[in-house]
Every structure is written in C-alpha cells, then in structure tokens.
N, CA, C and O atoms as CSV, one atom per row, in Angstrom:
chain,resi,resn,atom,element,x,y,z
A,1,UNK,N,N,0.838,-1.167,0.000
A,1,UNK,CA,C,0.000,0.000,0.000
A,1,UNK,C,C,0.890,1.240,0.000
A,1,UNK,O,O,1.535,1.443,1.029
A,2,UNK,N,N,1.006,2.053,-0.965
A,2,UNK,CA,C,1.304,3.307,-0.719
A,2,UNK,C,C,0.811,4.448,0.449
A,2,UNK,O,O,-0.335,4.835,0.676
A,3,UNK,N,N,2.219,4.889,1.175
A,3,UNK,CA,C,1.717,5.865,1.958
A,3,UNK,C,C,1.635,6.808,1.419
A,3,UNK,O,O,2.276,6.959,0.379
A,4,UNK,N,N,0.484,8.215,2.119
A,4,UNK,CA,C,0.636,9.632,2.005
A,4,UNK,C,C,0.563,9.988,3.576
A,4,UNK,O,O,0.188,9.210,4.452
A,5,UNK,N,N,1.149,11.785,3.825
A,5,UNK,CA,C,1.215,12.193,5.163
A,5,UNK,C,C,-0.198,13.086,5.780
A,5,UNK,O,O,-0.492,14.109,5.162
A,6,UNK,N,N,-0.648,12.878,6.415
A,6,UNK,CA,C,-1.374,14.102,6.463
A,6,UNK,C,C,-1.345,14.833,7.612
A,6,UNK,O,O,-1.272,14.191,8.659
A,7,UNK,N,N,-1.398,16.397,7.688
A,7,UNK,CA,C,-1.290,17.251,8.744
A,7,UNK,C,C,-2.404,17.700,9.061
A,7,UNK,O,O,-3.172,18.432,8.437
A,8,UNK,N,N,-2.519,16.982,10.619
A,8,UNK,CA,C,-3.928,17.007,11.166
A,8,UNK,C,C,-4.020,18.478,11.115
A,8,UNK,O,O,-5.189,18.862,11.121
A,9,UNK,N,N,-3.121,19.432,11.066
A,9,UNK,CA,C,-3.432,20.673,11.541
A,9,UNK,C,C,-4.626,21.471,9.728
A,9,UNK,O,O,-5.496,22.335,9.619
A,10,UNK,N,N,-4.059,20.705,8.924
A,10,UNK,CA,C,-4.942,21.160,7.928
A,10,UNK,C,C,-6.499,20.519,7.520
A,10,UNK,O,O,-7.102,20.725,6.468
A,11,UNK,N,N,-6.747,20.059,8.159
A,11,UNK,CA,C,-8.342,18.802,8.595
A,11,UNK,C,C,-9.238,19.348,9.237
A,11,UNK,O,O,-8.718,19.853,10.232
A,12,UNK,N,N,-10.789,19.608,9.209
A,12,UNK,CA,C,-11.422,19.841,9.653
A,12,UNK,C,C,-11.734,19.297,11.205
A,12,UNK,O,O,-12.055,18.165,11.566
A,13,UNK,N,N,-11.548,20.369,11.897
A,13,UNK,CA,C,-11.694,19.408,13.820
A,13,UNK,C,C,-12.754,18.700,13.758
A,13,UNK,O,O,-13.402,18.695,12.711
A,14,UNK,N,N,-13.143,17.982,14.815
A,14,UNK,CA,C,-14.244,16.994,15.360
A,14,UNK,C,C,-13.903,16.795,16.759
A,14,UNK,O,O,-12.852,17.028,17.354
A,15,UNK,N,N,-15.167,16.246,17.217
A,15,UNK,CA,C,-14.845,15.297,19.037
A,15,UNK,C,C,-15.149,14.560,18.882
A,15,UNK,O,O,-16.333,14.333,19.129
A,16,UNK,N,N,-14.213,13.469,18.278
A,16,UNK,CA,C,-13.905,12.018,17.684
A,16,UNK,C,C,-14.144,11.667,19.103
A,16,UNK,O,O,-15.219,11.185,19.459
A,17,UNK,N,N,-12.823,11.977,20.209
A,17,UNK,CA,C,-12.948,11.512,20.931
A,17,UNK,C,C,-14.690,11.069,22.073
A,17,UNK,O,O,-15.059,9.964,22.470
A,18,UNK,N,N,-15.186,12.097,22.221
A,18,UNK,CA,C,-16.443,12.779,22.629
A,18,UNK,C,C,-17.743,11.786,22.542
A,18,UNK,O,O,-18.472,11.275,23.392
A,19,UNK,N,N,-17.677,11.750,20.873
A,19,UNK,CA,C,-18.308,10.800,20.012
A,19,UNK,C,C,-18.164,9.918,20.345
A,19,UNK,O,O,-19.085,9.338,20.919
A,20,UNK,N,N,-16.841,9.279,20.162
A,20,UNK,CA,C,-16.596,7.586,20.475
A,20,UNK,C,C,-17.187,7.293,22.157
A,20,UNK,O,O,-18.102,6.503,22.393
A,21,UNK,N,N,-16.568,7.978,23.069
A,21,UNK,CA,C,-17.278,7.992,24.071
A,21,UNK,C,C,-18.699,7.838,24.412
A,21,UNK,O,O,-19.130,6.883,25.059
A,22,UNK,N,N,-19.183,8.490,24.107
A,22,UNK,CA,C,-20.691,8.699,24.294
A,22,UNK,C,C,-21.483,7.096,23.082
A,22,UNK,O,O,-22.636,6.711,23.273
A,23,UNK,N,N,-20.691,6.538,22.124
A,23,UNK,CA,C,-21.529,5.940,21.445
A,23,UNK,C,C,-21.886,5.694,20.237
A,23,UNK,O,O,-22.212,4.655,19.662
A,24,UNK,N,N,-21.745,7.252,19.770
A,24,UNK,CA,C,-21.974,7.150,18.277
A,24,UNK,C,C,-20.657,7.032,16.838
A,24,UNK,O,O,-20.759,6.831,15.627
A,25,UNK,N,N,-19.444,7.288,17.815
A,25,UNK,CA,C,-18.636,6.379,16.746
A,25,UNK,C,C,-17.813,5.449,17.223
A,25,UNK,O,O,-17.062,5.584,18.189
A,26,UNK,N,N,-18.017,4.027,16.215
A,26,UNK,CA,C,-17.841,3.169,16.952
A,26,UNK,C,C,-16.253,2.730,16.319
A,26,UNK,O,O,-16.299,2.772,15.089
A,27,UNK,N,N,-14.996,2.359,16.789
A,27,UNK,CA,C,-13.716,1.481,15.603
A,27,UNK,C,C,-13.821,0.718,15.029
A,27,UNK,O,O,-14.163,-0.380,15.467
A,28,UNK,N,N,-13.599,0.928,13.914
A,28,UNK,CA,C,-13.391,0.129,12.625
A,28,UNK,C,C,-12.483,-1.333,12.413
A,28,UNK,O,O,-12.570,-2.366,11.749
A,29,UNK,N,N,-11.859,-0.916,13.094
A,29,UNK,CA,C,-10.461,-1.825,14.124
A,29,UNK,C,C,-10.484,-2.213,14.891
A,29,UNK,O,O,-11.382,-1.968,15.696
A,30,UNK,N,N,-9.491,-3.085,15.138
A,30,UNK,CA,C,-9.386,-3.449,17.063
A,30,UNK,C,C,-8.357,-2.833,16.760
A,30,UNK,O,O,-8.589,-1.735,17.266
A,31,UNK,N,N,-6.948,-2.726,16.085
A,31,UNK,CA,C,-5.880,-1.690,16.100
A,31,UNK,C,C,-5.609,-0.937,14.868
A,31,UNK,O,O,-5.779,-1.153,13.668
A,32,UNK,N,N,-5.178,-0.080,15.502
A,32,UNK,CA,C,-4.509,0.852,14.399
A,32,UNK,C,C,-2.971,0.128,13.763
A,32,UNK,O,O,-2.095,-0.214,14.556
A,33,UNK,N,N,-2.809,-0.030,12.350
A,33,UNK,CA,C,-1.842,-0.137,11.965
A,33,UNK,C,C,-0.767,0.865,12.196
A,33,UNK,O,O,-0.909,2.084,12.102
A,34,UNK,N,N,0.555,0.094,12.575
A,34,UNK,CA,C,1.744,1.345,12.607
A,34,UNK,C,C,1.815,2.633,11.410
A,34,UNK,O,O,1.568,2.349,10.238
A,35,UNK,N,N,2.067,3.646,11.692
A,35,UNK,CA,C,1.507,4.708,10.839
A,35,UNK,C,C,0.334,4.829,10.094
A,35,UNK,O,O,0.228,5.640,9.174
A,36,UNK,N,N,-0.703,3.937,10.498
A,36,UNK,CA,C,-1.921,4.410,9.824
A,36,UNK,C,C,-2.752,5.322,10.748
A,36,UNK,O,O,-2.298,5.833,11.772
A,37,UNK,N,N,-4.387,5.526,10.159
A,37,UNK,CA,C,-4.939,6.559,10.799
A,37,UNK,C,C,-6.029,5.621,11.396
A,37,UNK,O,O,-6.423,4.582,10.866
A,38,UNK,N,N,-6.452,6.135,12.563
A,38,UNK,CA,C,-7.445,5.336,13.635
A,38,UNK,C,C,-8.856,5.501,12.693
A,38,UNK,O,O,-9.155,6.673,12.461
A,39,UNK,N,N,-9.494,4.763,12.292
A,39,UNK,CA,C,-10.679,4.296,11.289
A,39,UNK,C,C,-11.792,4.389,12.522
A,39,UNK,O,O,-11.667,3.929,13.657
A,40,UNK,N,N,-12.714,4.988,12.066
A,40,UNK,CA,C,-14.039,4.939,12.564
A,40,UNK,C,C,-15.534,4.772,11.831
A,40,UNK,O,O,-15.499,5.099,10.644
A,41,UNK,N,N,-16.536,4.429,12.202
A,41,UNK,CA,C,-17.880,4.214,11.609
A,41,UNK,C,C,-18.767,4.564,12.603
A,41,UNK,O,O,-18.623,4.349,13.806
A,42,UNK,N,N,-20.149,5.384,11.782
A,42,UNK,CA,C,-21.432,5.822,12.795
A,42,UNK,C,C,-21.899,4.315,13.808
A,42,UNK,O,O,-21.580,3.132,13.688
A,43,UNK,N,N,-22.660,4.941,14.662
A,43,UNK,CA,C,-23.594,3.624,14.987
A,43,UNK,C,C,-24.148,3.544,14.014
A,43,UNK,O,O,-23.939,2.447,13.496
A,44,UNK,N,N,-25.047,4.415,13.225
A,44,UNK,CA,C,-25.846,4.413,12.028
A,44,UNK,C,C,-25.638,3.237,11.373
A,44,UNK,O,O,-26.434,2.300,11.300
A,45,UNK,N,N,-24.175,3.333,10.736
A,45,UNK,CA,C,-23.688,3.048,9.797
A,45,UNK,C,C,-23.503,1.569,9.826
A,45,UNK,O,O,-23.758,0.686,9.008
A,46,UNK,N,N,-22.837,1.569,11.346
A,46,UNK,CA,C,-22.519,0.233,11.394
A,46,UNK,C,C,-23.675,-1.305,11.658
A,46,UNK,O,O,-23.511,-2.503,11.430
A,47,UNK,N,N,-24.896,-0.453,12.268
A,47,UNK,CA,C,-26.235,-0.980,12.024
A,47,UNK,C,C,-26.735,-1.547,10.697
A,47,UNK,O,O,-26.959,-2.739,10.489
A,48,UNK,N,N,-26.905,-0.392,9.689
A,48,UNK,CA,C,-27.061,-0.052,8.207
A,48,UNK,C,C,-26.539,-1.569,7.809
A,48,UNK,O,O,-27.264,-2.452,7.349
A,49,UNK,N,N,-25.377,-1.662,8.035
A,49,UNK,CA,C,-23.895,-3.110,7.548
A,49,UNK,C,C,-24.357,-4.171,8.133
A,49,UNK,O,O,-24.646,-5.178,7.487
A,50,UNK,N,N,-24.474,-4.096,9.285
A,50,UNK,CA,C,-25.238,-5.141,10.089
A,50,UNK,C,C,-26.492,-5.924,9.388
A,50,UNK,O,O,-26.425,-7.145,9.248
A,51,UNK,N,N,-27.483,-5.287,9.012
A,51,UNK,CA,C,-28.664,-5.454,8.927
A,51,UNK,C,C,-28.388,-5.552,7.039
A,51,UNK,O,O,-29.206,-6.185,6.371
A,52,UNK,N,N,-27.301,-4.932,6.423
A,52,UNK,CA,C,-27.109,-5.592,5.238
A,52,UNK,C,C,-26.938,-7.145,4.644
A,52,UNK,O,O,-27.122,-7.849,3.652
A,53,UNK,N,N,-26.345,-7.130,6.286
A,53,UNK,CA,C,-25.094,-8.754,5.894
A,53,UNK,C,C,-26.364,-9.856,6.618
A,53,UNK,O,O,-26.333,-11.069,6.413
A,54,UNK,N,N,-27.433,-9.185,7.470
A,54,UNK,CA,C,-28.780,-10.206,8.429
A,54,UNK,C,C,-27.694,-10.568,9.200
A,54,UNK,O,O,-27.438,-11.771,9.217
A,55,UNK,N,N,-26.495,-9.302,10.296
A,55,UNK,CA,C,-26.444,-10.338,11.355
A,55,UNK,C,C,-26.836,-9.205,12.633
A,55,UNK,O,O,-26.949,-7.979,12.616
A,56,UNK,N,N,-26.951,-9.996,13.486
A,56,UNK,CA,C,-28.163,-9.683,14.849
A,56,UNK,C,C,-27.190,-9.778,16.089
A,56,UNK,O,O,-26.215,-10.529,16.126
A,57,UNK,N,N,-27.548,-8.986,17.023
A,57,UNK,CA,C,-26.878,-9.576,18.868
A,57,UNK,C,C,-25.540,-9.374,18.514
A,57,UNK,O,O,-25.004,-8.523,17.804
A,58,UNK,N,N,-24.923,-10.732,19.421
A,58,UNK,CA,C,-24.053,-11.192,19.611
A,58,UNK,C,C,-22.715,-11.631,18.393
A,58,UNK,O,O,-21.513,-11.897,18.403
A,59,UNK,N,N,-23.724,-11.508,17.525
A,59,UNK,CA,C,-22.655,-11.987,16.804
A,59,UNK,C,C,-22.744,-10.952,15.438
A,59,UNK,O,O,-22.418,-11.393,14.336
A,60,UNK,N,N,-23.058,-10.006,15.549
A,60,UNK,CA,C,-22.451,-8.714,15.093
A,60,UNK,C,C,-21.134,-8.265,14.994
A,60,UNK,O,O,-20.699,-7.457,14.174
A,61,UNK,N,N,-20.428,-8.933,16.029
A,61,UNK,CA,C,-18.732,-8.577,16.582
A,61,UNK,C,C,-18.603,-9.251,15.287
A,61,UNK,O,O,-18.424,-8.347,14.471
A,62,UNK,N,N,-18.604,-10.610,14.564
A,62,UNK,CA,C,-18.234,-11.310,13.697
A,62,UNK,C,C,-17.933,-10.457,12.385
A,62,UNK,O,O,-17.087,-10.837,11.576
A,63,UNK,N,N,-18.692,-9.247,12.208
A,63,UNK,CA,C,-18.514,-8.008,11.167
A,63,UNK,C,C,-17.302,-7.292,11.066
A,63,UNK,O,O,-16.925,-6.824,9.991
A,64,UNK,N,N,-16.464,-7.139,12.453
A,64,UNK,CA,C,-15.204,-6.638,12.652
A,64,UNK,C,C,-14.525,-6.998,11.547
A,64,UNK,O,O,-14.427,-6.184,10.629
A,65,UNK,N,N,-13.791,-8.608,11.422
A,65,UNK,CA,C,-12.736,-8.398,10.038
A,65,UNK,C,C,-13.089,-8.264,9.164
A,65,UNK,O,O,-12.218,-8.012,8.332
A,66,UNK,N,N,-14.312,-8.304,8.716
A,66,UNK,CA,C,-14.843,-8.068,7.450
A,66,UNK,C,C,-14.495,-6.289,7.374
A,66,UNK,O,O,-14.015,-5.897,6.310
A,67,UNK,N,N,-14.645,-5.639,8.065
A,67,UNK,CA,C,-14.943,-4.351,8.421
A,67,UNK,C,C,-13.669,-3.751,8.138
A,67,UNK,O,O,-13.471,-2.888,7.283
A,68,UNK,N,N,-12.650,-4.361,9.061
A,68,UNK,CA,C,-11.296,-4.100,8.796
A,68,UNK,C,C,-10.771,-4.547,7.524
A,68,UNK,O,O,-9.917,-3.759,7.119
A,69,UNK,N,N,-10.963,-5.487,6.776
A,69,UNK,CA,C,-10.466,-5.353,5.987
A,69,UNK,C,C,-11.144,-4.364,4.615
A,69,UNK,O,O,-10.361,-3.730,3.909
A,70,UNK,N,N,-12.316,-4.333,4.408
A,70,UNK,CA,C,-12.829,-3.305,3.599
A,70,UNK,C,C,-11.659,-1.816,4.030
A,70,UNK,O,O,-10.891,-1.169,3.317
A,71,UNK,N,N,-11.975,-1.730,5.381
A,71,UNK,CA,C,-11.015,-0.449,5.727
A,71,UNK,C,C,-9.815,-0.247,5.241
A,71,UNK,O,O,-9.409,0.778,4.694
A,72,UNK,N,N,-9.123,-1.434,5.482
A,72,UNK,CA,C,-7.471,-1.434,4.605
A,72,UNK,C,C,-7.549,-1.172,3.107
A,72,UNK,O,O,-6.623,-0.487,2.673
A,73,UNK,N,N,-8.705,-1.681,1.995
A,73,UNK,CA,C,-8.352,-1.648,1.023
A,73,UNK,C,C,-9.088,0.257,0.786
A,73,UNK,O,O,-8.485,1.022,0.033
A,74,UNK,N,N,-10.199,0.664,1.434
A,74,UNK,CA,C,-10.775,2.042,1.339
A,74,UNK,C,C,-9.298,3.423,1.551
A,74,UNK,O,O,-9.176,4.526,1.018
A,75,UNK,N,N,-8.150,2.469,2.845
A,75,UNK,CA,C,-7.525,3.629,3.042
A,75,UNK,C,C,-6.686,3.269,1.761
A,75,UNK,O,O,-6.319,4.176,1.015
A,76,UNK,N,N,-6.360,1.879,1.483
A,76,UNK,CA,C,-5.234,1.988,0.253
A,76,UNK,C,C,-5.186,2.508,-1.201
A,76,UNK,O,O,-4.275,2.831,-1.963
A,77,UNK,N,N,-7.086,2.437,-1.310
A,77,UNK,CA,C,-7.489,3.393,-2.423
A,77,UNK,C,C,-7.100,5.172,-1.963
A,77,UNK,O,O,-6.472,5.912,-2.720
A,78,UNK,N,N,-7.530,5.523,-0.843
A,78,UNK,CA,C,-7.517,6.781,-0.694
A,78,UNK,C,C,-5.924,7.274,-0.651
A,78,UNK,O,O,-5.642,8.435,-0.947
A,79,UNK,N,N,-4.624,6.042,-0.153
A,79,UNK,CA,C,-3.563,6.439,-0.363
A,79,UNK,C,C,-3.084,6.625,-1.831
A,79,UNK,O,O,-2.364,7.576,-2.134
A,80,UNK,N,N,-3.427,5.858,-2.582
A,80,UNK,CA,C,-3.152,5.211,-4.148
A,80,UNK,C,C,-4.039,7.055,-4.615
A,80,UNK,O,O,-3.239,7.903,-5.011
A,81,UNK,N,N,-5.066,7.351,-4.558
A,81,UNK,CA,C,-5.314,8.991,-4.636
A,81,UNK,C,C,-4.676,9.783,-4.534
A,81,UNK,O,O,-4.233,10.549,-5.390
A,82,UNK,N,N,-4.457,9.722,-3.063
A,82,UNK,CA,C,-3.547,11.614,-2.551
A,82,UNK,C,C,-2.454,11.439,-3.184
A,82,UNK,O,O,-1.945,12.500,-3.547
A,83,UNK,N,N,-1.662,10.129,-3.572
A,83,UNK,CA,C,-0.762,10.358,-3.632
A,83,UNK,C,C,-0.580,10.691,-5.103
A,83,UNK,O,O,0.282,11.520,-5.391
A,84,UNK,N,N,-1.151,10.250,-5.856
A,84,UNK,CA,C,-1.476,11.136,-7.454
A,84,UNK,C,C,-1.514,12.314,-7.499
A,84,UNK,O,O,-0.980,13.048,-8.330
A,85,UNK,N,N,-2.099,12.567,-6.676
A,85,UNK,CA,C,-2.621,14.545,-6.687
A,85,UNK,C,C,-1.288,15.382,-6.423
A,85,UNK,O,O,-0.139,15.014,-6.176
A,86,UNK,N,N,-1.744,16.380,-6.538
A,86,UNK,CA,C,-0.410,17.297,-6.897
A,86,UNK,C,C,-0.361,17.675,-4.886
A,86,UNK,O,O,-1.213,17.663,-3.997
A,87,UNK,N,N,1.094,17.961,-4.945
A,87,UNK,CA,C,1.347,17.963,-3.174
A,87,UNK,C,C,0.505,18.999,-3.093
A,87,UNK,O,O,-0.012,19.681,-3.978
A,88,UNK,N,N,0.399,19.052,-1.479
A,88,UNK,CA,C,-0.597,20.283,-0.666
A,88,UNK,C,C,-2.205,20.244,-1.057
A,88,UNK,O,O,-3.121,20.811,-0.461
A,89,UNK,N,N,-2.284,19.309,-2.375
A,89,UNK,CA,C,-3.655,19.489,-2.672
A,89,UNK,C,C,-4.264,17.721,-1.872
A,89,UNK,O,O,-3.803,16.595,-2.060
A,90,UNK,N,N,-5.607,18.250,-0.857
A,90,UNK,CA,C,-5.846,16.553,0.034
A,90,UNK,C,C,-7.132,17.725,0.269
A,90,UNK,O,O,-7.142,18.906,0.619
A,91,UNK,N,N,-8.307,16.617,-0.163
A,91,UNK,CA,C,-9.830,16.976,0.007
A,91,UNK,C,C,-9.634,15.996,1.694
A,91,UNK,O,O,-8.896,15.065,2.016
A,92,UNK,N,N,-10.982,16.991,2.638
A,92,UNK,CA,C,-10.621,16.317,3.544
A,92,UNK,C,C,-11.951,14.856,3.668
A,92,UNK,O,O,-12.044,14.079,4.619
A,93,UNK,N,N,-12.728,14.858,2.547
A,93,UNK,CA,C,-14.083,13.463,2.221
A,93,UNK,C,C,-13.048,13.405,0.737
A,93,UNK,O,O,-12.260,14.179,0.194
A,94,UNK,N,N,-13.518,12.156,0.498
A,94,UNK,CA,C,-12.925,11.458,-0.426
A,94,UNK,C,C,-14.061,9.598,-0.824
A,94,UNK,O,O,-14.179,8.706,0.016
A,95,UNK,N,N,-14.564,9.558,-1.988
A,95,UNK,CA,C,-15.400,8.762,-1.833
A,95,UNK,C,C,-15.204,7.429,-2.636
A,95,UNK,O,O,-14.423,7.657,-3.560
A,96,UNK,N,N,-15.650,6.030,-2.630
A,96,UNK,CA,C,-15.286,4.975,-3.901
A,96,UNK,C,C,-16.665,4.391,-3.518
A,96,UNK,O,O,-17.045,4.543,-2.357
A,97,UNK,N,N,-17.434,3.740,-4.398
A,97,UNK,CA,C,-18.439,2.886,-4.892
A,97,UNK,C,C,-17.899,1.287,-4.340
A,97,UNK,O,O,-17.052,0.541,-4.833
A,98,UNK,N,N,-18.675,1.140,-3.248
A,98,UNK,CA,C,-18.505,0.101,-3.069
A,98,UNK,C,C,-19.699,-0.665,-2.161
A,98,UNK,O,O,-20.404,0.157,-1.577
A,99,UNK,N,N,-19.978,-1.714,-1.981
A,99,UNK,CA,C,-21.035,-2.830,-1.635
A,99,UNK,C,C,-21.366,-2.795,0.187
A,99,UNK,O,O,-21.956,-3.727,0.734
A,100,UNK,N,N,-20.878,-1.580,0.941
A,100,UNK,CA,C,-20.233,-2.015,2.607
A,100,UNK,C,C,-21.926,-1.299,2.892
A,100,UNK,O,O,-22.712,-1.734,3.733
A,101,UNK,N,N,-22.105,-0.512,2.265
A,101,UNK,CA,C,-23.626,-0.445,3.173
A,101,UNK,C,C,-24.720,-0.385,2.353
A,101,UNK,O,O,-25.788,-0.558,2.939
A,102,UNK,N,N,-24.784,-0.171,1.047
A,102,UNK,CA,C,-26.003,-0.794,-0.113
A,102,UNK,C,C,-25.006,-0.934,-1.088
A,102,UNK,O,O,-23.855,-0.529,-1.251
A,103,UNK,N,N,-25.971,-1.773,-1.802
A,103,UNK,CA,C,-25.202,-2.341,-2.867
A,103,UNK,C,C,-25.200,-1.386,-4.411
A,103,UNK,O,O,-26.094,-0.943,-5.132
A,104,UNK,N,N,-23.092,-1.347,-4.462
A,104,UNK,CA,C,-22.708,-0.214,-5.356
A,104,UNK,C,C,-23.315,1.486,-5.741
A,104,UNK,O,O,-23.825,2.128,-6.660
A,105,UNK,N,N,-22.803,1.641,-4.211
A,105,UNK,CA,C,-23.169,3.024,-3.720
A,105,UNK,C,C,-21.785,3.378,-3.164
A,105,UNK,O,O,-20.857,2.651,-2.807
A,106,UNK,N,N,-21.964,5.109,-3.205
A,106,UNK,CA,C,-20.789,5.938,-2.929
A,106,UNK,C,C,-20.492,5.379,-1.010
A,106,UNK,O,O,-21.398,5.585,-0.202
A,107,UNK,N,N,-19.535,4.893,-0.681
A,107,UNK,CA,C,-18.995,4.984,0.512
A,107,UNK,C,C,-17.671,6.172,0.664
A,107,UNK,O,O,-16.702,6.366,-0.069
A,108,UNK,N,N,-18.093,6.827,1.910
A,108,UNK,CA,C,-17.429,8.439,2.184
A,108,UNK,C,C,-16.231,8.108,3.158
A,108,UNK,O,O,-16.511,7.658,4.269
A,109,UNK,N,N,-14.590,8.355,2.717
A,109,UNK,CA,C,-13.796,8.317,3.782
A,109,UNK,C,C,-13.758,10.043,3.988
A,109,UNK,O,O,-13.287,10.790,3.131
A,110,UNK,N,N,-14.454,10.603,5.526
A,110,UNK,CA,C,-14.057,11.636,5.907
A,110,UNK,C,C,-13.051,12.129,6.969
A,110,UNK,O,O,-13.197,11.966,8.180
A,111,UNK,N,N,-11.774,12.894,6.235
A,111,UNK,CA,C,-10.529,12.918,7.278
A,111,UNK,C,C,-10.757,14.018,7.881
A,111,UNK,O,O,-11.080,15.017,7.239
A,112,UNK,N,N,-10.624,14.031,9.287
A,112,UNK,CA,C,-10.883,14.679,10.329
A,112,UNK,C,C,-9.613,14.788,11.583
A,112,UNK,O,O,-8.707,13.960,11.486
A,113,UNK,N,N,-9.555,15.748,12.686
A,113,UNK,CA,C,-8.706,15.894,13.191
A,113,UNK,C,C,-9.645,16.084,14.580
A,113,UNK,O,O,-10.516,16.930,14.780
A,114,UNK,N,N,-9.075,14.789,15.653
A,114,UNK,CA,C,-9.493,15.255,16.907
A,114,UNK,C,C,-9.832,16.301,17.454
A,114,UNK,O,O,-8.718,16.576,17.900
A,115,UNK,N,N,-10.636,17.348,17.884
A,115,UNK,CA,C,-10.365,18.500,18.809
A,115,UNK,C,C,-9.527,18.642,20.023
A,115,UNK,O,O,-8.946,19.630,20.472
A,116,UNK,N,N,-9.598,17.477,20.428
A,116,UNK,CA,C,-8.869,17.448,21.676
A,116,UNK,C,C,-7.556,16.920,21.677
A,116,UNK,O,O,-7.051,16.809,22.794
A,117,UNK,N,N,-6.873,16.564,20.700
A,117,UNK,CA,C,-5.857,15.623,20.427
A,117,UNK,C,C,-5.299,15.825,19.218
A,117,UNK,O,O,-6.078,15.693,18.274
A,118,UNK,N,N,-3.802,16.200,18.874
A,118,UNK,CA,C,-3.707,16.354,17.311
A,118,UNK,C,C,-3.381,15.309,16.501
A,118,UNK,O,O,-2.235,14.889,16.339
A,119,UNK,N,N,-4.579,14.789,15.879
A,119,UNK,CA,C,-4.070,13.237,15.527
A,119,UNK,C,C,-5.460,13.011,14.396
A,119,UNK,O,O,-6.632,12.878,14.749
A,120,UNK,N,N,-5.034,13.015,13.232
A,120,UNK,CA,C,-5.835,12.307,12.033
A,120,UNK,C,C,-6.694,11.080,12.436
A,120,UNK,O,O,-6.358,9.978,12.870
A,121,UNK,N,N,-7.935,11.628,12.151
A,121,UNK,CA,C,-8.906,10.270,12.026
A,121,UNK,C,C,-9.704,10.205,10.542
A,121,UNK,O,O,-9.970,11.169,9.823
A,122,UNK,N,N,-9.982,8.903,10.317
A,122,UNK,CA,C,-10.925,8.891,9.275
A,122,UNK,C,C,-12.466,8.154,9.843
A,122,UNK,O,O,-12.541,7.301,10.727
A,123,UNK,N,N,-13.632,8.749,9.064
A,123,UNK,CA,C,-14.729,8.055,9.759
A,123,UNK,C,C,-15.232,7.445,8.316
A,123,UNK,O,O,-15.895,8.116,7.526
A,124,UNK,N,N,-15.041,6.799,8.201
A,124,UNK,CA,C,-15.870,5.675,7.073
A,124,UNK,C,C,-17.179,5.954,6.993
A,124,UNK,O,O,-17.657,6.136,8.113
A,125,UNK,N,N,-18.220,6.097,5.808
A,125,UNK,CA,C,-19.583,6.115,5.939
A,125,UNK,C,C,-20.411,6.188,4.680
A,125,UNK,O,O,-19.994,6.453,3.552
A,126,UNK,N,N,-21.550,5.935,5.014
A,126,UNK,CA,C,-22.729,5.969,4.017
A,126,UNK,C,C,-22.896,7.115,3.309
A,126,UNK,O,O,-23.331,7.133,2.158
A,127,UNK,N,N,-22.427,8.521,4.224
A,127,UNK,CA,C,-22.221,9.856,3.557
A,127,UNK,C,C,-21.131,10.280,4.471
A,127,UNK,O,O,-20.654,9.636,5.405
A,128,UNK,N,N,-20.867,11.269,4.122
A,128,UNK,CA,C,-19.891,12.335,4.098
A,128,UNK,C,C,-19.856,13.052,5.907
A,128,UNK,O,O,-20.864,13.657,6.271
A,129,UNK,N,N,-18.774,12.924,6.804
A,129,UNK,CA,C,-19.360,12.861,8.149
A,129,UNK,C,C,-18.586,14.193,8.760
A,129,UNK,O,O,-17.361,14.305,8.807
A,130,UNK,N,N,-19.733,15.378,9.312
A,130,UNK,CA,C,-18.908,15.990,9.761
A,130,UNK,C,C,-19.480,16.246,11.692
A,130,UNK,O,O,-20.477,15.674,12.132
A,131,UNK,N,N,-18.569,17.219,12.582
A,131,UNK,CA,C,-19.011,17.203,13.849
A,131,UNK,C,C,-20.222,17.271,14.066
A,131,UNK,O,O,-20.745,16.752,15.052
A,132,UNK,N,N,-21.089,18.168,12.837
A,132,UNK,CA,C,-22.541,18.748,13.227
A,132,UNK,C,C,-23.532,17.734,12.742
A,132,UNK,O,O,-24.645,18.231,12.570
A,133,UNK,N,N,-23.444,16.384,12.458
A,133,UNK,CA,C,-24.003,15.445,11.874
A,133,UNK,C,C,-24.440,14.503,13.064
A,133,UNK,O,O,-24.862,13.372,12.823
A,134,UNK,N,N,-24.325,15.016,14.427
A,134,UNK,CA,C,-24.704,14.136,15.446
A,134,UNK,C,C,-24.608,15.066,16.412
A,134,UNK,O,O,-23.653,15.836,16.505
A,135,UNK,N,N,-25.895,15.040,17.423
A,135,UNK,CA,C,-26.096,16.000,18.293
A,135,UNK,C,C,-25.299,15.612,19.586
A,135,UNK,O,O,-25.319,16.353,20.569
C-alpha cells in the first residue's frame, strides 16, 4: 500500500474523541496499523452493515474483520489517490463505490482531526461525516 502524510493541523476538527465515548462512533479496528490513521464508523452506519449482511446480537462482533479489511483496502485506495494529486492538494471526504452499506453506492472516507488531540482520524460512511451530523 502506498503511503501519504497528512497534517492534522490542515483537517477539519471533530470530538472524535467525545463521540466515540458517548456511542456514536464506533472502531473500525481493534488496532490501528503502525503509521496508519485510527478508522471509525457511525452507529448508524454500522447498524445499516449489520442489517445488510442479516447479522443480529451477539454476533455482530463477527462483522469486525470483514470491516477491517474493507477499511485497509478504502484507506489503500484513498492512499493510491492523494498520492497522485499534486502535493498540498488533500480533500478532507474522499469517496469509492462500493457494496459495505447498499449495494454499489458511494462509501465516504471523511478525514478529520481530533479537537482534543492532534491526531488524524478517518470516519468511514454511508455519507460524508462531519461534527454537526450528530447532536
């Protein structure tokens, strides 16, 4: 996978942290890859996937590697991108057509920067995700 860098300081803030806390964004991961960016998904969203694939309860967790790995190939498309583009130029949503929450529809990687923490996140989604998208 090709890397690109990104400077959280040029990313739209969020309370990733806040969010995750409280509920509504849930990891994409159980870890973050060395130099990658901490992956996230709505509850929404991850319901939406859930209820795509008919799984229920307990065994919802079973969605994780599936999850993660869609994630690896979403960030390796979005690296295989920035890194085409001419330097300094990095949209902070970025989107590919793919099957993770209806079938062959736009899925949204939106890069975001903790408020509380200076550290790149991406939130994976059905649309395009910003702080004011959840009360």
């Amino acid at each position: 996978m090709k890397e690109f860098a990104l400077d959280p300081t040029t990313l739209p803030s969020a309370d990733i942290l806040g969010h995750a806390q409280a509920g509504r964004l849930l990891r994409a991961e159980r870890q973050t890859p060395e130099n990658g960016v901490p992956a996230f998904i709505t509850r929404e969203d991850w319901e939406q996937m859930a209820a795509r694939f008919g799984v229920t309860g307990q065994s919802s967790a079973d969605l994780l590697p599936a999850l993660e790995r869609a994630v690896q190939r979403l960030l390796a498309h979005a690296a295989k991108t920035l890194s085409e583009r001419e330097p300094g130029v990095i949209s902070a949503v970025l989107s590919a057509r793919t099957d993770l929450f209806e079938e062959n529809t736009q899925t949204y990687l939106s890069f975001l920067r903790d408020s509380t923490h200076p550290v790149a996140c991406v939130v994976i989604g059905s649309s395009p995700w910003c702080d004011t998208d959840t009360p």
